[in-house]
N, C-alpha and C positions, 0 to 999 in steps of 0.2 A: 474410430479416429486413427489416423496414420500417426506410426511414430517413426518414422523412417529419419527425418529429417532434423539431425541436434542440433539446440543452437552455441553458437561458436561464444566463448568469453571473451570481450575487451575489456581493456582498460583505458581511461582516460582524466587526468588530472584538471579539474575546473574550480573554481572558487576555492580556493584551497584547500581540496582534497580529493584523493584519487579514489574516484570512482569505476566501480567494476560493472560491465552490462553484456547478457546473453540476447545476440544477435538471429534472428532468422529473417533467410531470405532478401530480397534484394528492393531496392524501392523502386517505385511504381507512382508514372502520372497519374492512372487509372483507379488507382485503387489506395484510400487512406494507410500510412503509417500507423501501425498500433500502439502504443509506448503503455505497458503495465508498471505498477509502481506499489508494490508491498506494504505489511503494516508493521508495525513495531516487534522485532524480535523474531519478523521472520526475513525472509531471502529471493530474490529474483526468482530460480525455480518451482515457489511452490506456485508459478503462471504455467509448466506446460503442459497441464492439462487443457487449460482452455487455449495455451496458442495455437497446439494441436487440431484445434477445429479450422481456421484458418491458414490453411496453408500455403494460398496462392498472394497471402499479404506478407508485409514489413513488416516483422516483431521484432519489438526491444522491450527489453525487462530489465529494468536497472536496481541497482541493488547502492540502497542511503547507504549514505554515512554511519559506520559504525556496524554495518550489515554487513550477513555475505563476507567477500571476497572483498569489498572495499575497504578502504582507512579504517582503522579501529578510534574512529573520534569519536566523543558525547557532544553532546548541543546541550544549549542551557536556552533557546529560544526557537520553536518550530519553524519562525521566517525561517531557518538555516533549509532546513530540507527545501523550501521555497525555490530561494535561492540557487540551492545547487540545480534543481528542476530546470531553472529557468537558464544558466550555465552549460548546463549540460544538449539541451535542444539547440542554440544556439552553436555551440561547439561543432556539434553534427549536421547542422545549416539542416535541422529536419521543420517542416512546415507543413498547413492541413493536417494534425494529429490526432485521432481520435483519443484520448488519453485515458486510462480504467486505471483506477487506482482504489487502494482497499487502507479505510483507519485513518493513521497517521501519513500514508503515503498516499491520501486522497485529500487531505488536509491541507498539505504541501504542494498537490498540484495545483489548487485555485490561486495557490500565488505564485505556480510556476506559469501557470497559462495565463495569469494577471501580466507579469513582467514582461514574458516572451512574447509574448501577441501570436506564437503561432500553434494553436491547437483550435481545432476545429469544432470540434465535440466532446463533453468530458464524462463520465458515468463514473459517479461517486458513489462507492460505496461504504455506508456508514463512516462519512469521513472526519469523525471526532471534533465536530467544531459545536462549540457548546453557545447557549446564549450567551447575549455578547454583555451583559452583567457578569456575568459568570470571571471574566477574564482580570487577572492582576498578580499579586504575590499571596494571597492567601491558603493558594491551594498548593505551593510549592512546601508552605512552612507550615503546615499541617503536618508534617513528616520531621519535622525537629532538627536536629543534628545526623539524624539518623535515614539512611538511603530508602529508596520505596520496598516493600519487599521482594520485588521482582530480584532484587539481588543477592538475597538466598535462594533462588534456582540451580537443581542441581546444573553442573555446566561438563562433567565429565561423562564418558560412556567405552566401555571396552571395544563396541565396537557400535556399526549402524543398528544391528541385532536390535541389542540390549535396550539402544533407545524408541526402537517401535514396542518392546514389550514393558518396558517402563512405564510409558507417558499414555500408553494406548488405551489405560479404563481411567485416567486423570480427566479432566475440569472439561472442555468442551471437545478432546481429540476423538471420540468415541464418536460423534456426530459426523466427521469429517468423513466422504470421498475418500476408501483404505486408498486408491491411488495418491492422490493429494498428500495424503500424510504420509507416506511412506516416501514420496517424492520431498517431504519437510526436513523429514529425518534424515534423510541419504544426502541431501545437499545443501545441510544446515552444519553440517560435522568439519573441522579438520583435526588432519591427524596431527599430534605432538609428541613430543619426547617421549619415547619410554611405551612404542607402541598405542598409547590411548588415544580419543578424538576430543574436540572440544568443542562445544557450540561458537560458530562463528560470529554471532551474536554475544559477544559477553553480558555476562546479567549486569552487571556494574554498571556499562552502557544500556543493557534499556532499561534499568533503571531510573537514569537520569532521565531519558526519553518521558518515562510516565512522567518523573515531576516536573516536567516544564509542559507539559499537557495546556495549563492554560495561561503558555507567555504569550502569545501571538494573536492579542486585538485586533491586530493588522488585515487579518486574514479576511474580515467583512468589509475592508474597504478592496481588498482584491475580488469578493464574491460583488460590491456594487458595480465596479467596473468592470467587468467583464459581459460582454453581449451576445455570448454564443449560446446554443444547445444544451444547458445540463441537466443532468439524470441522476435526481440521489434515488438511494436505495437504503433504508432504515431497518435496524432490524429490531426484537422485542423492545418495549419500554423497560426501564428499569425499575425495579421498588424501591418507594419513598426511600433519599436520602442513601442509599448503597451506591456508594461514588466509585467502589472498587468492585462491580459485579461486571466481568469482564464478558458473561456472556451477551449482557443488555446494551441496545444502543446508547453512545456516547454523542449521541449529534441531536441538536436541538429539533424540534419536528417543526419548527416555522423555518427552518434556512432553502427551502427551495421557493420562498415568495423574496428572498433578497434579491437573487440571482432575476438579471432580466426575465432571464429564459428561461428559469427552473421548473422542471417537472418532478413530483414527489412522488416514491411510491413505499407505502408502509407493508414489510413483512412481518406479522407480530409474534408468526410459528418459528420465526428462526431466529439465531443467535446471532451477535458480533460479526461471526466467521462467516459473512455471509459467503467470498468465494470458494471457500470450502467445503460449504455444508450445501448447498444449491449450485454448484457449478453451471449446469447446464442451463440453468436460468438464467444465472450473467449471463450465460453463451448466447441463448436465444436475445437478450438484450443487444448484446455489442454486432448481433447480425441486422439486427432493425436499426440502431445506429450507423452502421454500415450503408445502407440501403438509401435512408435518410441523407447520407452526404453524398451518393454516389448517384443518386437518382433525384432529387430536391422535387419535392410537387411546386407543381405553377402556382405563382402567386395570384 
């Protein structure tokens, strides 16, 4: 895969917050827009490995609220990411989107592609939408007074070093694509006072992120509405009752019979991280998506 080609950072302020997105290449009638969209606590760059495979398309990789290079805001209800989705494509007057999104930032796109009307094709990856019993204030205040514990993460590191040997035999990073993670570590860091770096992600912010995990009942009236092409992708089931086993999917296994269009495919050998742990497999998915809009069989 070529890596000749870096993508450029912008910025752009929409629904009230400045959002930051890594641009490549230039748009094209011929060929769909890509738009990648992260999961909770990570950042725009851990996509160039797979933008990298396409290099004669439109990539954007935008980086939520509270991520990355963007606003440092929490949300207290996932429509927000929604929202800014649906703001943001607009803003950019981008239309026909193939849209790849991972978690929390595939969660966000079916009510970004709900609002916007223009995404073409979506491929969800494990995108955290639980049965829709599931949804209400119960599972915010199962955490008390007290923040998820995502908020004791460490959040300092002397340098990029320290953080790939830290984190490198932890929870599910050992699995990961060395490229991918090392591409998390390097462009998940800023640096601060006093020489150190800090996660751009503060844990204080994804932690709020986890506890409002299930504010957004909304999200299945955007999955009814919508009539396009979707692709989830699931990864292990979880064990009974482990609501915080991050490696197991968090997406209900009936959510691709809501979607008009939805096509289901269960991976049960891989974890959460599916873009990371299987790269090349999204890759060969988003090439048959690709194909699919650019080529449509007869009806």
């Amino acid at each position: 895969m070529s890596i000749e080609r870096q993508p450029e950072l912008h910025k752009i302020r929409v629904n009230g917050a400045e959002l930051a997105y890594f641009e490549r290449g230039a748009r094209r009638e011929d060929l769909p827009t890509l738009l990648f969209v992260h999961a909770t606590g990570f950042h725009g760059r851990v996509w160039d490995y797979h933008a990298e495979a396409f290099p004669e398309h439109h990539i954007i990789a935008l980086e939520q609220r509270g991520h990355g290079r963007s606003e440092k805001l929490s949300v207290t209800n996932w429509r927000t990411f929604g929202e800014d989705q649906a703001a943001f494509v607009d803003a950019l007057d981008l239309h026909g989107l193939i849209g790849i999104g991972h978690s929390m930032g595939a969660h966000g796109m079916i009510d970004g592609a709900a609002m916007s009307g223009r995404f073409a094709r979506l491929l969800l990856l494990d995108p955290t939408v639980a049965e829709e019993t599931a949804y209400g204030p119960d599972y915010a205040a199962m955490f008390g007074d007290a923040l998820h514990p995502a908020a004791k993460r460490r959040d300092r590191f002397a340098s990029v070093e320290e953080m790939v040997e830290v984190l490198s035999p932890k929870s599910s990073f050992p699995l990961f694509l060395p490229r991918i993670f090392e591409d998390y570590c390097r462009h998940g860091l800023e640096a601060v006072e006093g020489g150190d770096f800090r996660l751009a992600c503060r844990p204080e912010v994804e932690a709020h992120v986890y506890m409002a995990a299930r504010s957004n009942a909304a999200v299945y009236d955007s999955a009814r509405s919508l009539d396009i092409p979707v692709t989830i992708v699931r990864a292990k089931l979880p064990e009974q009752g482990n609501v915080q086993d991050f490696s197991s999917s968090p997406t209900w296994p009936g959510l691709a019979n809501v979607f008009r269009q939805g096509k289901d495919f269960h991976w049960p050998d891989c974890t959460h991280f599916i873009p990371m742990q299987r790269p090349d497999e999204v890759i060969a998915i988003i090439s048959q998506l690709i194909a699919e809009e650019v080529h449509p069989a007869a009806p």
